[in-house]
C-alpha positions, 0 to 999 in steps of 0.5 A: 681434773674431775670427770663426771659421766654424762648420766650423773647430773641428772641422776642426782638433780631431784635429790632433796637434803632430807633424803641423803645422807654421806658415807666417806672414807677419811685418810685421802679423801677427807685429807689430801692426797699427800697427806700421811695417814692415820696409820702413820702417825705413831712411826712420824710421831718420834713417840714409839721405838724405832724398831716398831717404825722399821717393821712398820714400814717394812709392813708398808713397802711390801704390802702398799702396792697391793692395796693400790693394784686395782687389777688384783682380784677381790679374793687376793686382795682381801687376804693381803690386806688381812694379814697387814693390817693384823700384822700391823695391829701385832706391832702395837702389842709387841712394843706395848704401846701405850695409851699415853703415847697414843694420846699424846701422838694423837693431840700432835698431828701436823702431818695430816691435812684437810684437803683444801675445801672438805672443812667447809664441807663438813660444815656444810652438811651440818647446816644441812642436817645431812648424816656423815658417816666416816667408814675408815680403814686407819685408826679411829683415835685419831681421826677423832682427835684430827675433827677436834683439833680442827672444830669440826668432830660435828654430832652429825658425824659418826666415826666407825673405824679401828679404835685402839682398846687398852688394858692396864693403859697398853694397847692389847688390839681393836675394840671391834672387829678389824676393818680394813681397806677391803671388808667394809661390806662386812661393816655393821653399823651401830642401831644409832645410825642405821635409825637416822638414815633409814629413811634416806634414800639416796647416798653420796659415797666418797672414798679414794679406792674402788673397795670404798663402793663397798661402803654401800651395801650392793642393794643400795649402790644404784641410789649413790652418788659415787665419787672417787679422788685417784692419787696414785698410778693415776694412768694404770688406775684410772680405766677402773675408776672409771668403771666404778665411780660416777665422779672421778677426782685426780691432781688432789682435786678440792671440795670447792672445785667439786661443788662447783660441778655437783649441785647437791655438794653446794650450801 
């Protein structure tokens, strides 16, 4: 099901390929939304002790509710969110994961999925020109890895995100600063990008929680398209996605679908 507000068509309808660019969220809006997530590869990838697939999974069971109340305030959240992903960062230095393992875990990732359509609108935008700026809470080796394996790691495509460091061939942290579901307003993007889309304008954001809207920084929100895909406790949810998002996406709603509704997404 899509549901677009009435303003929106027109809000967009004047919008030329020159003058916009994306910013996306990966793990189940670039993905399907059963699709496992990029932070879940390493415990299905039987490369990692099962110890650190317990206490992983332990992290998610008591935290994954959290990230998808969209009725908890933005303070809590953040704080919750916070100490998971650093606990979860902590796992990867307590069983001294390595580079090997991780690389190998990355050139094997049956369990995620483009959801049906999104290749070609990767491929679309290239043709367009159009900057595609992945902002991603999950881990950016393997996103990276998934756009190769699938022929689409495009030079219009720009990947920030949480990349495994090593030292000594063991995982010791993040290169940067830690990003996760809730402070991608905190997110500084790299010279490189911020000079290609300084003088676009207008911005189709796409992710699958309401925090993704911060992707945009607040000045620049009235000039985006904003399209949310809302998989899980869809009935509690929906109200807020409502709010916030000008498309909203449930029932693993394609890209095909969605081109067909918005004018701008078609080739």
């Amino acid at each position: 099901m899509i549901l677009i507000k009435e303003e929106t068509l027109n809000k967009i309808k004047n919008w030329s390929d020159d003058s916009v660019y994306i910013l996306t969220d990966f793990d189940r809006t670039i993905t399907v939304g059963n699709s496992a997530s990029s932070w879940s590869i390493l415990s299905k990838s039987n490369m990692v002790p099962k110890e650190y697939v317990n206490e992983r999974q332990v992290l998610y069971d008591y935290y994954r509710p959290y990230e998808i109340d969209e009725s908890l305030d933005y303070d809590t959240k953040n704080r919750l969110m916070s100490e998971w992903w650093n606990k979860h960062i902590g796992l990867f230095i307590k069983y001294k994961l390595s580079e090997e393992v991780i690389n190998n875990a990355a050139r094997n990732l049956r369990v995620m999925a483009f959801r049906e359509g999104a290749k070609e609108f990767l491929e679309s935008m290239r043709d367009r020109n159009i900057p595609v700026i992945i902002i991603s809470a999950g881990i950016g080796n393997f996103i990276e890895q998934f756009l190769i394996k699938n022929d689409c790691n495009f030079s219009n495509i720009f990947i920030v995100s949480n990349f495994i460091k090593f030292e000594d061939g063991i995982a010791v942290g993040v290169s940067d600063n830690v990003i996760h579901s809730l402070n991608k307003n905190e997110v500084s993007l790299p010279t490189e990008i911020k000079t290609l889309i300084k003088n676009r304008t207008n911005i189709i954001l796409l992710g699958d929680s309401i925090s993704d809207i911060r992707m945009a920084k607040e000045e620049s929100r009235d000039n985006a398209l904003k399209i949310g895909f809302l998989e899980e406790k869809v009935e509690e949810n929906k109200p807020y996605f409502e709010k916030q998002f000008d498309v909203v996406c449930t029932d693993n709603t394609n890209y095909n679908e969605l081109s067909q509704k918005i004018r701008i997404l078609k080739k």
